[in-house]
VEXDREN-2710 file (C-alpha; in Angstrom, 1 decimal):
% VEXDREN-2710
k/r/px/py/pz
1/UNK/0.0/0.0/0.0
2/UNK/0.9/3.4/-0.4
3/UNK/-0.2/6.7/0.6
4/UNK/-1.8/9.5/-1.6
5/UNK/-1.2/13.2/-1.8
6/UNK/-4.6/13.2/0.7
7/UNK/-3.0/11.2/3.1
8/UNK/-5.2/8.2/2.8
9/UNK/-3.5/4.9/2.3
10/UNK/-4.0/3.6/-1.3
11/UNK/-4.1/0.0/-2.2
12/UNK/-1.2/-1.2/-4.7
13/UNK/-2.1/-5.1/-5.7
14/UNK/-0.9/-8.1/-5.1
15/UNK/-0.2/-8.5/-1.1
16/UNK/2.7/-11.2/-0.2
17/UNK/1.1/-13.2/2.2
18/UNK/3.1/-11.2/5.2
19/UNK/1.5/-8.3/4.1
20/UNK/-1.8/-10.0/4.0
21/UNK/-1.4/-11.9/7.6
22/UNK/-0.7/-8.0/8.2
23/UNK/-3.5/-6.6/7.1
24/UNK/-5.4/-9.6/9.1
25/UNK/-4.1/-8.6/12.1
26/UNK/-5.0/-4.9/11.7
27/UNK/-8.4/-6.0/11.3
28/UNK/-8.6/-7.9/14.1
29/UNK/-6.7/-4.8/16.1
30/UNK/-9.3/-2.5/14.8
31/UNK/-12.6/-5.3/16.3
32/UNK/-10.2/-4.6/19.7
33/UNK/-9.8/-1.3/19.8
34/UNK/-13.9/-0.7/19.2
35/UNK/-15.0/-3.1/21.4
36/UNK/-13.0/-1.1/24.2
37/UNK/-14.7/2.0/23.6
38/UNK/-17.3/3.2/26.1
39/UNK/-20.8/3.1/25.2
40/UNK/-22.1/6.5/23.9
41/UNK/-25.5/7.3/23.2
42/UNK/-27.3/8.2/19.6
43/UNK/-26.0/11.6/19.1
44/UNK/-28.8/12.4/15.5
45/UNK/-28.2/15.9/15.0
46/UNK/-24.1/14.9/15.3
47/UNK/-23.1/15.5/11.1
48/UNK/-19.8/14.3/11.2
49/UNK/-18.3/10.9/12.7
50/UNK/-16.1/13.5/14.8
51/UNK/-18.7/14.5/16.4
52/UNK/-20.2/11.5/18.1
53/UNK/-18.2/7.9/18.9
54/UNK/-21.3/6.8/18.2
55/UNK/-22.2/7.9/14.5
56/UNK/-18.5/6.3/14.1
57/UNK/-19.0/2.7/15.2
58/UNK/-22.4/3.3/13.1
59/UNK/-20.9/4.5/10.2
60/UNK/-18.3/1.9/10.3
61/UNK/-20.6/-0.9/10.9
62/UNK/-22.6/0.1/7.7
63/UNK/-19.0/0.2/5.5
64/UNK/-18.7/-3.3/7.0
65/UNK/-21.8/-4.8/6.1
66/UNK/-21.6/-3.3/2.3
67/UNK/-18.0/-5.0/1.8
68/UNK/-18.2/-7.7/3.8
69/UNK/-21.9/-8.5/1.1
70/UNK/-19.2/-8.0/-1.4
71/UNK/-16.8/-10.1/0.1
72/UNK/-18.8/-13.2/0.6
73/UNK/-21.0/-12.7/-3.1
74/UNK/-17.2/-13.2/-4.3
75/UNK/-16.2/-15.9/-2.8
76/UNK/-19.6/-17.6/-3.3
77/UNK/-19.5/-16.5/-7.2
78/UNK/-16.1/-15.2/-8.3
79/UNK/-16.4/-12.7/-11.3
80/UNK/-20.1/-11.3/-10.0
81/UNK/-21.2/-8.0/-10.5
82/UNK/-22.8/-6.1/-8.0
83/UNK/-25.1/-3.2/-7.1
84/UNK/-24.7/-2.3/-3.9
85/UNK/-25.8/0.9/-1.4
86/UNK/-23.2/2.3/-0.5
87/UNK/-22.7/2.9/3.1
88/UNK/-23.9/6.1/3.8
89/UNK/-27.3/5.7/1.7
90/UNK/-27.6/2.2/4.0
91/UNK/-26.7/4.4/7.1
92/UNK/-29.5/7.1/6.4
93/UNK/-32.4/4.3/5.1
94/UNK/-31.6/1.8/8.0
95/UNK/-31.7/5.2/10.1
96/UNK/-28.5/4.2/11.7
97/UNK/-28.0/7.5/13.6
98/UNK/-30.8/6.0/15.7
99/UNK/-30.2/2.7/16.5
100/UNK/-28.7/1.5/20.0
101/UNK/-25.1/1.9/20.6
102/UNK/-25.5/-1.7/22.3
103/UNK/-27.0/-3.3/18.5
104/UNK/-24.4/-1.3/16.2
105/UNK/-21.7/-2.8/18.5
106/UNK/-23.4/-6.3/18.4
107/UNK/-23.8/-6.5/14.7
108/UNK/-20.6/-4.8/14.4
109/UNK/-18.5/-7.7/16.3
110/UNK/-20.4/-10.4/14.9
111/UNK/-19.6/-9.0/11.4
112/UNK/-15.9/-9.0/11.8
113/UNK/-15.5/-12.6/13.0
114/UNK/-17.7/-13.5/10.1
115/UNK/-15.6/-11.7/7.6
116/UNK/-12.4/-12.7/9.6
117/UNK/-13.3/-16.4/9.5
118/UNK/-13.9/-15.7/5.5
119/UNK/-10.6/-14.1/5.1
120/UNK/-8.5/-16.5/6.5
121/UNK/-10.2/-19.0/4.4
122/UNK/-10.8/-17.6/0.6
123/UNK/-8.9/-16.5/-2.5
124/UNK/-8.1/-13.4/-1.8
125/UNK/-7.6/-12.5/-5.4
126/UNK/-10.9/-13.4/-7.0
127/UNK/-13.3/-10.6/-7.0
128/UNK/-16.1/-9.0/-9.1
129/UNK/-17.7/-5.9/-9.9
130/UNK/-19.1/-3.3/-7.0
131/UNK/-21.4/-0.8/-8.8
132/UNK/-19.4/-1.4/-11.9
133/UNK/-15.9/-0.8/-10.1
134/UNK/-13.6/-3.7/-10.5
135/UNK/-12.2/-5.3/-6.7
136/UNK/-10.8/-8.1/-5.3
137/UNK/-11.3/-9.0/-2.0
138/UNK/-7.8/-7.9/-1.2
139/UNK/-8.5/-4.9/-2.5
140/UNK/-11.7/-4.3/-0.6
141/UNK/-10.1/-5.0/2.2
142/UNK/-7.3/-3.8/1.8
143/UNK/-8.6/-0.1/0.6
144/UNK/-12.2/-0.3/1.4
145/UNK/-11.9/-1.5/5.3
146/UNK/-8.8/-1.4/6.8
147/UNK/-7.4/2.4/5.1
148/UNK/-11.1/3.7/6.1
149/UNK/-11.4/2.1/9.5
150/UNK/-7.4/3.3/10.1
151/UNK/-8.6/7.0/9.3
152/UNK/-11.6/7.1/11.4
153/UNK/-10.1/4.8/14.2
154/UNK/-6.7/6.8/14.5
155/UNK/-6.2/9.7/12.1
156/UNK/-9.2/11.9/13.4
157/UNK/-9.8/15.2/11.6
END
């Protein structure tokens, strides 16, 4: 991976497999991290995942439920294309700003095992279409998950 001009960590394929175990680990270092925060309550009028802890783990929640779809619709059917919300329009119509800190953390969790227990297991490089973008799985997860959930997790604006 490198990192662009913005700052935000670009994805460069193919991974070794240290890089990948890497990038596995991180994962699983981000599931840690969030499941030490402190609960904190729906914050609705909050625009901006700065804001509110709690439109974060929301927000990121949604991200992970759109690639980890991806992810498994790959694996399942390599070569698929896809049409997918993407994770802010899934955040606004499951009114996500609203929902229990306790349920986004639940789903949340349970998500990343799921999509851990995947990972360790599939092709990494087979892959599809998302909304007529071309991805691997390494490259979702690579770009799509870990860069995103690094910048909201640690490099807060």
């Amino acid at each position: 991976m490198a990192i662009s001009p913005s700052g935000f960590f670009v994805y460069n394929a193919p991974m070794t497999d240290a890089e990948w175990e890497g990038l596995l680990q991180e994962l699983d270092a981000h599931r840690q991290h969030i499941e030490a925060w402190e609960p904190d309550a729906p914050k609705p009028d909050a625009a901006r995942c700065v804001q509110s802890r709690h439109r974060t783990l929301a927000h990121l929640r949604a991200c992970q439920e759109t690639w980890l779809a991806a992810c498994l619709a790959f694996a399942e059917r390599p070569g698929t294309s896809l049409k997918l919300l993407h994770p802010w329009r899934l955040f606004d119509q499951q009114s996500y700003a609203l929902v229990s800190w306790d349920e986004h953390r639940r789903a949340f969790l349970a998500d990343r095992q799921r999509l851990l227990e995947l990972l360790r297991t599939c092709n990494r490089t087979i892959g599809g279409k998302v909304n007529g973008n071309s991805y691997t799985i390494e490259s979702l997860i690579a770009g799509r998950v870990v860069a995103h959930e690094r910048h909201h997790l640690f490099d807060p604006r």
